[in-house]
PyMOL commands that place a pseudoatom at each C-alpha (Angstrom):
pseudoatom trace, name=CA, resn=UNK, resi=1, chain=A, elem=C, hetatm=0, pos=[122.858, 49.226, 100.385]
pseudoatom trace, name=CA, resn=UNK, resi=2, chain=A, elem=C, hetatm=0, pos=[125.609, 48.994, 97.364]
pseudoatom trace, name=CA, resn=UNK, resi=3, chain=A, elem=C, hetatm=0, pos=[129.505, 49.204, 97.482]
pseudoatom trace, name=CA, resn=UNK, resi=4, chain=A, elem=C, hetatm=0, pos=[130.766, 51.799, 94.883]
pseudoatom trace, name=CA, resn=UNK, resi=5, chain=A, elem=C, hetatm=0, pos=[134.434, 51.694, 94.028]
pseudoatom trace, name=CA, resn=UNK, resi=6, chain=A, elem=C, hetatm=0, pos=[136.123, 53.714, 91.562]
pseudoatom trace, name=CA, resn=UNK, resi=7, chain=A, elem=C, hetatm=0, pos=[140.097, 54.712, 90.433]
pseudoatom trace, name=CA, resn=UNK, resi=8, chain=A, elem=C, hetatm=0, pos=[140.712, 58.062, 89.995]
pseudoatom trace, name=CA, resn=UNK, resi=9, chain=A, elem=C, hetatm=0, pos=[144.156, 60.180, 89.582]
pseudoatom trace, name=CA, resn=UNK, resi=10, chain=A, elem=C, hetatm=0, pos=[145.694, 61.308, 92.865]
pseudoatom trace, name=CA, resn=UNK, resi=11, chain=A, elem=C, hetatm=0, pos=[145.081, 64.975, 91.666]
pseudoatom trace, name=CA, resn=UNK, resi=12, chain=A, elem=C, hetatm=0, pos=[141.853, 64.988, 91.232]
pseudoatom trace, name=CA, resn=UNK, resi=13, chain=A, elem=C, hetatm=0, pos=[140.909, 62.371, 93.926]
pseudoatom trace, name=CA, resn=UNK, resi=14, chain=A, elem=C, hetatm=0, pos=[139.615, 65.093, 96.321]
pseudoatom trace, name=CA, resn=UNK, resi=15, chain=A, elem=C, hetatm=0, pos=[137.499, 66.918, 93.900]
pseudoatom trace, name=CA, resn=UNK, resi=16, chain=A, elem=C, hetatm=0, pos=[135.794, 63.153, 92.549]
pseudoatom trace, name=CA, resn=UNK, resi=17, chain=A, elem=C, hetatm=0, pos=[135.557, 62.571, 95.893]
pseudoatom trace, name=CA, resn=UNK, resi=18, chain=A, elem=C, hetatm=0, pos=[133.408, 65.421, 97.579]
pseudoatom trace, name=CA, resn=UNK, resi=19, chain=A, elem=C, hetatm=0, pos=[131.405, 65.231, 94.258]
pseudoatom trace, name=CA, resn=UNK, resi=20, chain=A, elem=C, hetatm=0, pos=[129.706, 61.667, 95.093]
pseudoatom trace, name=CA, resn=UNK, resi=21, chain=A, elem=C, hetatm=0, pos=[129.966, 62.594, 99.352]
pseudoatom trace, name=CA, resn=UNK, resi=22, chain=A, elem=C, hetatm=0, pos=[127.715, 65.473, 97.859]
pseudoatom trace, name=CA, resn=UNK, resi=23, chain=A, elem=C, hetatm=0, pos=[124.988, 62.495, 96.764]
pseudoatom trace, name=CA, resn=UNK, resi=24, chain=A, elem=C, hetatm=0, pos=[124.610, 61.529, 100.595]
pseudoatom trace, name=CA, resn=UNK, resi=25, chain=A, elem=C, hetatm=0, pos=[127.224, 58.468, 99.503]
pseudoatom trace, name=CA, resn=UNK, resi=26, chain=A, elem=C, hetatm=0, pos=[129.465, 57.385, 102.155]
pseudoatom trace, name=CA, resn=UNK, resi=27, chain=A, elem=C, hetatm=0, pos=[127.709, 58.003, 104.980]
pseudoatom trace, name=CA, resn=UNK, resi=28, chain=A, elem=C, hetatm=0, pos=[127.472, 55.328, 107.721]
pseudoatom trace, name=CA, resn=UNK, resi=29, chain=A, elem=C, hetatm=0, pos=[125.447, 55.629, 110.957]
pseudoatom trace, name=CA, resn=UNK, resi=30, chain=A, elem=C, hetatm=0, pos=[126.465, 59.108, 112.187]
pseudoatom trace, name=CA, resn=UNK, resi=31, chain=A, elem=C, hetatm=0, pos=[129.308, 59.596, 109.977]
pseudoatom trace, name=CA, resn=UNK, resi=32, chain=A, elem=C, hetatm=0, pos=[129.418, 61.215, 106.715]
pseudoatom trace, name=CA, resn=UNK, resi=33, chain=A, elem=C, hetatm=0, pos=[132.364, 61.074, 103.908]
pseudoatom trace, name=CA, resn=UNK, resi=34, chain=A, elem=C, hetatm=0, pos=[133.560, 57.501, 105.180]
pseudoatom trace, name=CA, resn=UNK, resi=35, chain=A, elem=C, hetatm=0, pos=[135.701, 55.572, 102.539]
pseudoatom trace, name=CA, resn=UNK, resi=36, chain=A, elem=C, hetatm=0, pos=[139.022, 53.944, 101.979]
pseudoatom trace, name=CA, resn=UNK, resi=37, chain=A, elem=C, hetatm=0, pos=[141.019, 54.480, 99.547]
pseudoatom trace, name=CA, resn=UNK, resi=38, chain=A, elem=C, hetatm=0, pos=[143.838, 52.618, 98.021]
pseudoatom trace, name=CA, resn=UNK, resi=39, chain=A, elem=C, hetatm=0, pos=[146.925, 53.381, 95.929]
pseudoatom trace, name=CA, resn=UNK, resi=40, chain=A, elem=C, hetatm=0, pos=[148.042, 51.726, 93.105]
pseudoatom trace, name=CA, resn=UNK, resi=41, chain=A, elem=C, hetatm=0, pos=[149.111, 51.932, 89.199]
pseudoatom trace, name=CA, resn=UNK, resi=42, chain=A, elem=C, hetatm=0, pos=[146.462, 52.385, 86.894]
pseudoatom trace, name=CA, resn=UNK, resi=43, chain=A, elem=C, hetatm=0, pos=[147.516, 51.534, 82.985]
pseudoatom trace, name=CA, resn=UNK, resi=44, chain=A, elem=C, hetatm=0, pos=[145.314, 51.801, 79.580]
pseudoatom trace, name=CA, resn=UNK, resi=45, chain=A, elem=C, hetatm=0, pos=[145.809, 52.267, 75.798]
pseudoatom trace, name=CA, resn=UNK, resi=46, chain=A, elem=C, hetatm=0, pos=[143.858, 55.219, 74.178]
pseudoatom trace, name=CA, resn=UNK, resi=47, chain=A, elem=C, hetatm=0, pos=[142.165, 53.673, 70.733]
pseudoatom trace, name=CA, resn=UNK, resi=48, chain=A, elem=C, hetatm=0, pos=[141.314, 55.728, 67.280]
pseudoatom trace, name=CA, resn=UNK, resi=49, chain=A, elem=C, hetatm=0, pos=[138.657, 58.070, 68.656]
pseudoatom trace, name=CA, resn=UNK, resi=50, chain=A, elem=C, hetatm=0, pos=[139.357, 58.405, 72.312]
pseudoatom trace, name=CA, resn=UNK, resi=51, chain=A, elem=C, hetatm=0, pos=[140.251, 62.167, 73.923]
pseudoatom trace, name=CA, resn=UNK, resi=52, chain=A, elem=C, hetatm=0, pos=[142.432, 61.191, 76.890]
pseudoatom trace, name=CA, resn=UNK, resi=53, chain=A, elem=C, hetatm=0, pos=[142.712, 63.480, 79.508]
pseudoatom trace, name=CA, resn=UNK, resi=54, chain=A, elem=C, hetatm=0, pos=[146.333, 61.801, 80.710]
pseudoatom trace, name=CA, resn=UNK, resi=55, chain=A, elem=C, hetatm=0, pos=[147.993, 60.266, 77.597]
pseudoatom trace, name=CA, resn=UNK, resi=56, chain=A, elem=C, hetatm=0, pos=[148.062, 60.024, 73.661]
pseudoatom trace, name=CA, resn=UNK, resi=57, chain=A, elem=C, hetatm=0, pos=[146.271, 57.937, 71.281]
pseudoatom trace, name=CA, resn=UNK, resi=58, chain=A, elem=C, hetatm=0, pos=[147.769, 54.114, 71.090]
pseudoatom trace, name=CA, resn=UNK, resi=59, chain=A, elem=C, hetatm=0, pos=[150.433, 54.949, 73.480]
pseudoatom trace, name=CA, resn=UNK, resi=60, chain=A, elem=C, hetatm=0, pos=[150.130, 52.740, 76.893]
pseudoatom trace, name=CA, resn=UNK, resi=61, chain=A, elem=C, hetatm=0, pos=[150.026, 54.690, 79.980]
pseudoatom trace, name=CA, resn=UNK, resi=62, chain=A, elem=C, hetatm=0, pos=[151.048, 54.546, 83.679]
pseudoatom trace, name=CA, resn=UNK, resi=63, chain=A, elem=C, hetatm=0, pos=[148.976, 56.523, 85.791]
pseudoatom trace, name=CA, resn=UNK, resi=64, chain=A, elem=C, hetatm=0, pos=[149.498, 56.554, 89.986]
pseudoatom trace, name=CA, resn=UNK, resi=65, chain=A, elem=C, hetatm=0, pos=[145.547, 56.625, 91.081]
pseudoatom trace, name=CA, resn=UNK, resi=66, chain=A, elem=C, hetatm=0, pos=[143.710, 55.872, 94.508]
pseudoatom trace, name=CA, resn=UNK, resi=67, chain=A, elem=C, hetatm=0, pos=[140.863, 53.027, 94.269]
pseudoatom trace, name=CA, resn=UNK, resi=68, chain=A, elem=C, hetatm=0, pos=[138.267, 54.679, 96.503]
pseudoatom trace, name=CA, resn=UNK, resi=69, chain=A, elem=C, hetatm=0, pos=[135.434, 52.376, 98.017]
pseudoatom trace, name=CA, resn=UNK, resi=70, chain=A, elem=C, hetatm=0, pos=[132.186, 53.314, 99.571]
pseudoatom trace, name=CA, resn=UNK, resi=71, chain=A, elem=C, hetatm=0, pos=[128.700, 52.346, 100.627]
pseudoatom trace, name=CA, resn=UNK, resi=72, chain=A, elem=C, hetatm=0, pos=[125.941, 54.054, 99.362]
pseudoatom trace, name=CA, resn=UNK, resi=73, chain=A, elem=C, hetatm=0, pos=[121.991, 53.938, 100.479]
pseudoatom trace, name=CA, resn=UNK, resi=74, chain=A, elem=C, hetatm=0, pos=[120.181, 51.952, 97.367]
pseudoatom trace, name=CA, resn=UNK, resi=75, chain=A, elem=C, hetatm=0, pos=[117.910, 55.141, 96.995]
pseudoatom trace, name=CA, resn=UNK, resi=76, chain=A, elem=C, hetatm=0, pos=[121.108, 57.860, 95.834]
pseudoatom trace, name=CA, resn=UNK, resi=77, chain=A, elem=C, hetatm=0, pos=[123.427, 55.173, 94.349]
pseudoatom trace, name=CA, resn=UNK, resi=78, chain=A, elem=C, hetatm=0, pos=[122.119, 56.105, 90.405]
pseudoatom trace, name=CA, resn=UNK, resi=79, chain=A, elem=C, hetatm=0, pos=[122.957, 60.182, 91.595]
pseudoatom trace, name=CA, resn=UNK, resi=80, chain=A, elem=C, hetatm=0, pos=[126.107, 58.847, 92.964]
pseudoatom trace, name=CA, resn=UNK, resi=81, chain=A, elem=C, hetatm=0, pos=[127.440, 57.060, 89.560]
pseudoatom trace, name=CA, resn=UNK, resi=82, chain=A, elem=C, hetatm=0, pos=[126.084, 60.224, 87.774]
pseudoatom trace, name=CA, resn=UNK, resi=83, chain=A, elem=C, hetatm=0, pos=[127.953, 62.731, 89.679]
pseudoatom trace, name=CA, resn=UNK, resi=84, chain=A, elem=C, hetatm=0, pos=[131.412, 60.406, 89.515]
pseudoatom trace, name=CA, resn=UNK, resi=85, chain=A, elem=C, hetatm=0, pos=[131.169, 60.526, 85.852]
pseudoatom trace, name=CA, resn=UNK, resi=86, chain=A, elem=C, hetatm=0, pos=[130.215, 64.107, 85.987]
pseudoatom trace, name=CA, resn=UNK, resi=87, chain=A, elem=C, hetatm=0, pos=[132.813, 65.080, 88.152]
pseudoatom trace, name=CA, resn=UNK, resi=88, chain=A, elem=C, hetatm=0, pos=[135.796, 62.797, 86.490]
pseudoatom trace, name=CA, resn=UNK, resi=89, chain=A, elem=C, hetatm=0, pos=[138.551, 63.463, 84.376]
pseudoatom trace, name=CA, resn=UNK, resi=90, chain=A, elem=C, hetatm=0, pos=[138.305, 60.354, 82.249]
pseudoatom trace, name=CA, resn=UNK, resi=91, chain=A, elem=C, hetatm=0, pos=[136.009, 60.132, 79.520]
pseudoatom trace, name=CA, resn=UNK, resi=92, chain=A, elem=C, hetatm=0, pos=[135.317, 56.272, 80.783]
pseudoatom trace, name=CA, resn=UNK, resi=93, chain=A, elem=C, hetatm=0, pos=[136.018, 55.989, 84.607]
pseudoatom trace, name=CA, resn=UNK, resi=94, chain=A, elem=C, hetatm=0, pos=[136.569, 53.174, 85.314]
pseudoatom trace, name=CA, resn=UNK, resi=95, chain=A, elem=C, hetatm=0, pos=[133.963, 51.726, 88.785]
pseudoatom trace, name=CA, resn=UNK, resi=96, chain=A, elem=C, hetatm=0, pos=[132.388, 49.265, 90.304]
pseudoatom trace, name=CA, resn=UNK, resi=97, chain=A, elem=C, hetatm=0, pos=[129.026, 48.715, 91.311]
pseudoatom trace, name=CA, resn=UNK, resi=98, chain=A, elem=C, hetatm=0, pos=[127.223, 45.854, 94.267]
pseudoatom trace, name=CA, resn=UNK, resi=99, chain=A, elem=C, hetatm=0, pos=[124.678, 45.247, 96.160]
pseudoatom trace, name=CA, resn=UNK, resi=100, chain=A, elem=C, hetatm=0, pos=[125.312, 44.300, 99.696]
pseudoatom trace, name=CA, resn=UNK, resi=101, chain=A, elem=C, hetatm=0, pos=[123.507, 41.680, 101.582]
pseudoatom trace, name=CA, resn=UNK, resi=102, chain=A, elem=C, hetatm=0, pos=[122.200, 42.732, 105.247]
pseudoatom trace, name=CA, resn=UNK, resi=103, chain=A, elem=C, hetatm=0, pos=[123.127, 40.498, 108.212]
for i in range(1, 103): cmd.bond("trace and resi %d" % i, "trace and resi %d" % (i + 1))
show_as sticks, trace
zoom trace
């Protein structure tokens, strides 16, 4: 089992969402689309290069995102990652990836 956590902007948080729920992620015993989410300020710097989706090129920006956590069976977690990325607005999402241990 892995924990998946990833920060995404509150307007597309939904869509990023059902996109990895999609992979058979979240799901825990007989419930499906289980996470928790978090609110917070998300901030980064575009270098030379980049193609921001929020922002401009070596400006700093602020952005209000969710931090969205989830387990994920150790058999879908590479389809998971893929469809986050796929399903993003950033060019480099920013996640998290870890095992769990079983007790």
């Amino acid at each position: 089992m892995y924990k998946l956590a990833f920060y995404v902007p509150l307007e597309d948080a939904e869509a990023v969402k059902e996109a990895v729920f999609a992979t058979g992620a979240g799901r825990i015993g007989d419930y499906e689309a289980c996470c928790f989410q978090t609110a917070g300020t998300g901030q980064f710097r575009p270098l030379a290069g980049a193609d921001p989706h929020i922002g401009r090129v070596g400006d700093l920006a602020r952005v209000e995102e969710l931090k969205v956590e989830l387990v994920c069976d150790d058999a879908l977690i590479r389809e998971a990652v893929a469809a986050l990325r796929a399903a993003h607005p950033y060019e480099e999402p920013a996640f998290d990836v870890w095992r769990l241990e079983a007790l």
